[in-house]
C-alpha positions as CSV (number, residue, x, y, z in Angstrom):
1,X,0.0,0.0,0.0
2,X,3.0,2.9,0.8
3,X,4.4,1.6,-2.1
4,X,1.9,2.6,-4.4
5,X,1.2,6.1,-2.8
6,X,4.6,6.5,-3.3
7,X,4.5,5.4,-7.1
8,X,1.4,7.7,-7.7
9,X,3.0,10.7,-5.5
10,X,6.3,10.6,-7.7
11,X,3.8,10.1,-11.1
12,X,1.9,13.2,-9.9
13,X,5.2,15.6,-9.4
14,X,6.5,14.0,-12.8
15,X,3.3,14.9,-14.9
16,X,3.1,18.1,-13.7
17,X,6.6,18.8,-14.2
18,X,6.5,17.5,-17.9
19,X,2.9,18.6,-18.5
20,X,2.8,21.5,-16.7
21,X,3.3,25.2,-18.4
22,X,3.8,28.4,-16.8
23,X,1.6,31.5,-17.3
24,X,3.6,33.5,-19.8
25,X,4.1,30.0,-22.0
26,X,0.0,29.7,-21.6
27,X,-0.2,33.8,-22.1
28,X,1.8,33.3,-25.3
29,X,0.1,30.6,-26.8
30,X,-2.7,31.9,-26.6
31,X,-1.7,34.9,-28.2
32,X,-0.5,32.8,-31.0
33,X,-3.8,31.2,-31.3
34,X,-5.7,34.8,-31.9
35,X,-3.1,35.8,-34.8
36,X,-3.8,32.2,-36.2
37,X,-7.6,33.2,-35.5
38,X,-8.1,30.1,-33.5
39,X,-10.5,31.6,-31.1
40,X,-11.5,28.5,-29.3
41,X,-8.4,27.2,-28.5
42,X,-7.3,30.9,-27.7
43,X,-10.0,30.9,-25.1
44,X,-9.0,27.8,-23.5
45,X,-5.4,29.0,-23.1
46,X,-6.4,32.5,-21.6
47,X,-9.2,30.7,-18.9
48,X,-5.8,28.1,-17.9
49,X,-3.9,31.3,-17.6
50,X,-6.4,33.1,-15.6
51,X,-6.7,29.6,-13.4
52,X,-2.8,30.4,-12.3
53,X,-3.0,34.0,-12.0
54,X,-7.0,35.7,-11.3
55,X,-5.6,39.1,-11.9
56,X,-4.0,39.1,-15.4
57,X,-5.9,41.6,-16.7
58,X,-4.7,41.3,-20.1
59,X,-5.8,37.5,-20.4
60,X,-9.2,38.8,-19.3
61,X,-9.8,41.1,-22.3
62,X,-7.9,38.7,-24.4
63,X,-10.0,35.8,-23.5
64,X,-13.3,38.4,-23.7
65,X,-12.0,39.4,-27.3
66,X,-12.1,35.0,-28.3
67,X,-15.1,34.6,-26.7
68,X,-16.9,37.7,-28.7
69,X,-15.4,35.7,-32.0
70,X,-16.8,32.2,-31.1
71,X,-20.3,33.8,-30.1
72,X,-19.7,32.7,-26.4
73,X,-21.5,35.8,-24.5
């Protein structure tokens, strides 16, 4: 039983390590996505920014702005 707490402990710190991207990584993606006029995906990199950091203002207009391209009032 330790043994696999352990094993799913060290799987956890390992995926989010690996999987895991900062806010200006997220931030710029996302930005990439509105040039490329992907709106959708745009929008779901600027809410995952603004679940690491609740006052980037800039995400919020910038997610606003995808949302008011996809219809998504």
């Amino acid at each position: 039983m330790r043994s696999t707490f352990i094993l799913l402990f060290l799987c956890s710190i390992w995926g989010s390590t690996i999987f895991g991207q900062t806010e200006k990584q997220l931030f710029n993606r996302g930005i990439d996505k509105l040039k490329a006029e992907d709106y959708l995906g745009a929008e779901e990199d600027f809410a995952m920014v603004l679940q690491l950091n609740p006052r980037n203002d800039v995400a919020y207009f910038n997610r606003g702005f995808a949302r008011l391209q996809i219809d998504k009032f």
